[in-house]
C-alpha positions in Angstrom: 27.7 -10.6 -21.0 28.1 -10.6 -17.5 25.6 -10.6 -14.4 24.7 -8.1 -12.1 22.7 -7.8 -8.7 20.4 -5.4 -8.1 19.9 -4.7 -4.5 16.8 -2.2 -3.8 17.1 0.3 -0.7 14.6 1.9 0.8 11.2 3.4 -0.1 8.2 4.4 1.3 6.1 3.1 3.8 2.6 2.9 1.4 -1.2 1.8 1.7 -2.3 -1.3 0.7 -3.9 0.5 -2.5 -0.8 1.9 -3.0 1.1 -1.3 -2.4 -1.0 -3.5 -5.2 -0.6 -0.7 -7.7 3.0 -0.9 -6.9 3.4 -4.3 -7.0 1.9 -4.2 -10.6 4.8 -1.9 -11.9 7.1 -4.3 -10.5 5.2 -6.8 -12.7 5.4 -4.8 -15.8 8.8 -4.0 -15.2 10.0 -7.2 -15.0 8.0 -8.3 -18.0 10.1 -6.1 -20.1 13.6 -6.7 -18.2 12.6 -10.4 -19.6 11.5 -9.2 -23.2 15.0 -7.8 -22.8 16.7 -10.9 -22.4 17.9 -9.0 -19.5 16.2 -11.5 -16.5 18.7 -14.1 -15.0 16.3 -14.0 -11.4 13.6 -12.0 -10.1 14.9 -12.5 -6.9 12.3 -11.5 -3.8 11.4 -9.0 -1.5 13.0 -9.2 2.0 12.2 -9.5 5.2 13.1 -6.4 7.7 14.4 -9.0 10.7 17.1 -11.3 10.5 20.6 -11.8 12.2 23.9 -10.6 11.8 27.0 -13.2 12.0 30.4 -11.7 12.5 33.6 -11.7 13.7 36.0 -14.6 14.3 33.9 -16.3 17.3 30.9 -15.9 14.7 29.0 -13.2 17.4 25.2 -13.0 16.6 23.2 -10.0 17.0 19.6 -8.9 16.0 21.2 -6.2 12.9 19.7 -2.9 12.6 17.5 -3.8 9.9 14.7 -2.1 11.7 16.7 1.1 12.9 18.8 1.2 9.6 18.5 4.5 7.3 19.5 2.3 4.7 17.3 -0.7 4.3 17.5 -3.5 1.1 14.1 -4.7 0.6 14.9 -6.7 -1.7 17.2 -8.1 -5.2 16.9 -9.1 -8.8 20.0 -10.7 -11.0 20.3 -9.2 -14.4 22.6 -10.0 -17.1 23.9 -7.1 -19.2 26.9 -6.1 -21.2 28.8 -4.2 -18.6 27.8 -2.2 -15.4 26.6 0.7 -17.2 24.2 -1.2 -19.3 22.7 -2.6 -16.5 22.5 1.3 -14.8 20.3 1.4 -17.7 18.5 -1.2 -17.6 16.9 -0.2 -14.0 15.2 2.7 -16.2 11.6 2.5 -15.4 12.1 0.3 -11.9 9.2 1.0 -9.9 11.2 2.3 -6.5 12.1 5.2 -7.8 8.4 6.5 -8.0 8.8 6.0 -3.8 12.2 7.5 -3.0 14.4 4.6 -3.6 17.0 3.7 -5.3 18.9 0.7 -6.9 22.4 -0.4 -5.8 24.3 -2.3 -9.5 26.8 -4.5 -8.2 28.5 -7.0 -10.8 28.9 -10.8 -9.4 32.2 -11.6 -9.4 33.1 -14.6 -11.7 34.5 -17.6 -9.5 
């Protein structure tokens, strides 16, 4: 088994109704992703500020997480038997039903 991160990109801006009876799929889905065994960290929903460090003098900057097309909102860790097992293991996630989608990345083993 290996681990993978799920980093969740965009979606659509919603009303607070919409919002709880979203947040209650995630709950559900989750639920099951732990039934699954499949649950290493439910990770959290991010913040759309921040900074950006880069380059050799470390230059800070604002980002574009506010003007980006492609904004992560957030991440979960999963463990699955390879990548394509955890492809379909984010059957049922919840940011699909608002345009999203789900990046799988495997963590590399140190």
């Amino acid at each position: 088994m290996s681990e993978f991160v799920y980093l969740y990109r965009n979606g659509e801006k919603m009303s607070p109704e919409q919002m709880q009876q979203q947040m209650g799929r995630w709950v559900a889905w989750m639920k099951d992703l732990e039934t699954k065994g499949a649950l290493k960290n439910p990770g959290h929903p991010l913040e759309r500020s921040g900074k950006v460090v880069s380059g050799s003098n470390r230059a800070v900057s604002d980002g574009l997480f506010a003007e980006a097309k492609d904004v992560i909102g957030g991440f979960t860790i999963v463990e699955a038997r390879d990548v394509d097992h955890a492809v379909e293991l984010t059957a049922g996630c919840p940011i699909f039903l608002v345009g999203g989608g789900v990046e799988v990345r495997p963590i590399m083993k140190m």
